[in-house]
N, C-alpha and C positions, 0 to 999 in steps of 0.2 A: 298638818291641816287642822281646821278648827270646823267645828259641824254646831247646829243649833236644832235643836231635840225638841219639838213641840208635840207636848203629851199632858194631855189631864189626868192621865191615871196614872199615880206614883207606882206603882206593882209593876209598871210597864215602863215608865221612863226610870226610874232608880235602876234598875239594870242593865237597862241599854248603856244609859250615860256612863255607870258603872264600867262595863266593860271595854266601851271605848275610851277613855280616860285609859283603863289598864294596859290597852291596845298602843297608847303614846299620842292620841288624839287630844287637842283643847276639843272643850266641848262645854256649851252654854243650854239651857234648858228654861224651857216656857211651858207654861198650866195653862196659856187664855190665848187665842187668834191676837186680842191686844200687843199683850207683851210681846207676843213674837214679831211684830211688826213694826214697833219701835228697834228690838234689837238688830231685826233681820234689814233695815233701811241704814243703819248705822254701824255696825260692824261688816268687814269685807269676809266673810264665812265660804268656805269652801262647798257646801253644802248643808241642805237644810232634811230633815226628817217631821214631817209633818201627820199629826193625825187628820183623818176625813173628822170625825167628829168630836167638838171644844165645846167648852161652856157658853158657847154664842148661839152655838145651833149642832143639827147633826151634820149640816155638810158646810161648815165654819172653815172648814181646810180647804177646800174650794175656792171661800169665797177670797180666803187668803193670800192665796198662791194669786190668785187672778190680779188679786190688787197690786199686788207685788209687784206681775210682769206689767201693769198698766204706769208702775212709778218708772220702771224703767231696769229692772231687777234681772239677772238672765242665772242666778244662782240655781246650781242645780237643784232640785227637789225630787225626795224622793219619798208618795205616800204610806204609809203604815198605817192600815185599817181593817176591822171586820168585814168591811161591805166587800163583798166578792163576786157580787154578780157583773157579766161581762158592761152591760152598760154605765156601772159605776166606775169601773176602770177607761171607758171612753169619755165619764164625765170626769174624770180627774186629768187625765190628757190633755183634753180640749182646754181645761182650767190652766194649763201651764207644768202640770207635772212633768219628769221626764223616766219616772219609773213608778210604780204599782206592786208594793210589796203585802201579801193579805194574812191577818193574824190569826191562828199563833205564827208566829215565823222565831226560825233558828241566829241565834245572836249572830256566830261565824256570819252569816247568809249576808248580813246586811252588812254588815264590814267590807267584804266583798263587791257587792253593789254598789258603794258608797265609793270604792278604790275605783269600779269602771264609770261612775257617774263624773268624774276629776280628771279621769284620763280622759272621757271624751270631749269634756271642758276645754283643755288644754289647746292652744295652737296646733303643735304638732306633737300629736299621741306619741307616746315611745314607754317600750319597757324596760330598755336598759341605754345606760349614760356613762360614757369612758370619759376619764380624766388622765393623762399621764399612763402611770397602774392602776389607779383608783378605777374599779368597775363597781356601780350603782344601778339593782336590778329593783327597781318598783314593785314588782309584781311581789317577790320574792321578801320583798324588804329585808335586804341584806346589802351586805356591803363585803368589796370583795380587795384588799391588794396585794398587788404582785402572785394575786391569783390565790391565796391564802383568804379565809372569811376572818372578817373583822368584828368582835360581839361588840353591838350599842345594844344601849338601853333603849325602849321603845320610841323617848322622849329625843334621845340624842340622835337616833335614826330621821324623827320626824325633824326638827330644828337642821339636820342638813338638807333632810327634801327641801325644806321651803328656798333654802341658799342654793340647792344645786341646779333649784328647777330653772332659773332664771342665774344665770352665770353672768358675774360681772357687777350685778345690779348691786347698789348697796343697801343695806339694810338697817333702818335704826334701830336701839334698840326695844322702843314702845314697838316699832312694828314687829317685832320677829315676837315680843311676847302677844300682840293679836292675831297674829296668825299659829302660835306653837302651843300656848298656854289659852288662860280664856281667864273671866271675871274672877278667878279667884285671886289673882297675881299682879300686885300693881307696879304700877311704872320704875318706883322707886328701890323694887329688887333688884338684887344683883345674880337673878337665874340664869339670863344670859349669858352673863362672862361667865359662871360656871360651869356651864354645861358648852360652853364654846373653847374653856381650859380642854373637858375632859377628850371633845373631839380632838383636840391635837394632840393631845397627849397618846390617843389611840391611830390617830392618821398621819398625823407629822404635822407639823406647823406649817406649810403652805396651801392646803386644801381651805384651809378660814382664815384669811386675809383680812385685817385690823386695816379699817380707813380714822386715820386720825383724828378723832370730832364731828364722826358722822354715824359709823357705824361696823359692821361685817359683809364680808362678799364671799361668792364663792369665785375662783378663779375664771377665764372664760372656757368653755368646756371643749375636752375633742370630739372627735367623731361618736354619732349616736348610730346605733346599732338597731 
């Protein structure tokens, strides 16, 4: 999943982004309501973490998110603010928010919120996805075959969510780096096929499926649970 971190205070976004990056997240970061709305109108972001107050104004995250949903934007959002009084949290609602988280808040915390902000994005919610043997529990983020836990790396975990989530679909490889990686990784790497080796190598070769001059897929899935 790929999230987009809009924070004027470095004290506050260096460790978020910090620890989501660690977590296996792409993750993109903005100082100014500006820049995030250039990036947030042009990249497909799984979710967005937004401050109430930017260098535009103190309720700049407001006025944000509003503009967002009038382009036409349904990404989730989720605030990160000082303001804790009840009618600031209905003045971020009404704006488009779909969550109100009030600082200080716990790094864990918002990782969390940010998993159930995706899942309820989703078509149809699900916490866990059978393939074969292959059991894949979201919540859990683990992976499971022939009932044995299989260790990824956080990266390689997230790079099959994006494949498993959507079974079948192909994927280039520009896209699997905008959605797994973020601005720091450009087109011209070869992260993908690395990290699409190491998956087989740990799952077996037909869980990531090679389409010839197009891209990767995940196979179509079984029964979800």
């Amino acid at each position: 999943m790929r999230f987009l971190v809009v924070e004027d205070e470095p004290t506050i976004r260096r460790p978020l982004v910090a620890s989501l990056r660690e977590a296996g997240y792409a993750v993109d970061e903005a100082a100014c309501a500006r820049e995030a709305r250039e990036l947030a109108l042009t990249i497909p972001f799984d979710a967005l973490m937004v401050d109430v107050g930017l260098p535009e104004g103190p309720l700049a995250g407001f006025e944000l998110v509003r503009e967002l949903r009038e382009a036409g934007s349904s990404c989730p959002v989720l605030f990160l603010t000082a303001r804790d009084a009840v009618e600031d949290r209905i003045a971020g609602l009404d704006a488009g928010g779909d969550d109100y988280l009030v600082k200080p808040f716990h790094l864990g915390e918002v990782q969390a919120r940010l998993r159930a902000l995706v899942r309820r994005g989703r078509s149809e919610p699900q916490s866990t996805q059978v393939w074969q043997d292959l059991r894949l529990d979201w919540n859990a983020r683990a992976v499971f075959r022939d009932g044995a836990r299989v260790a990824l790396t956080a990266k390689e975990f997230s790079l099959l969510e994006v494949l498993a989530s959507h079974p079948g679909k192909i994927y280039t490889r520009d896209e699997l780096i905008d959605r797994v990686w973020d601005g720091r990784f450009d087109a011209e790497s070869n992260v993908v096929d690395t990290y699409v080796r190491n998956l087989r190598r740990k799952l077996g070769d037909p869980v990531v499926q090679t389409v010839r001059g197009l891209g990767y897929r995940f196979p179509d899935a079984g029964p979800e649970v």
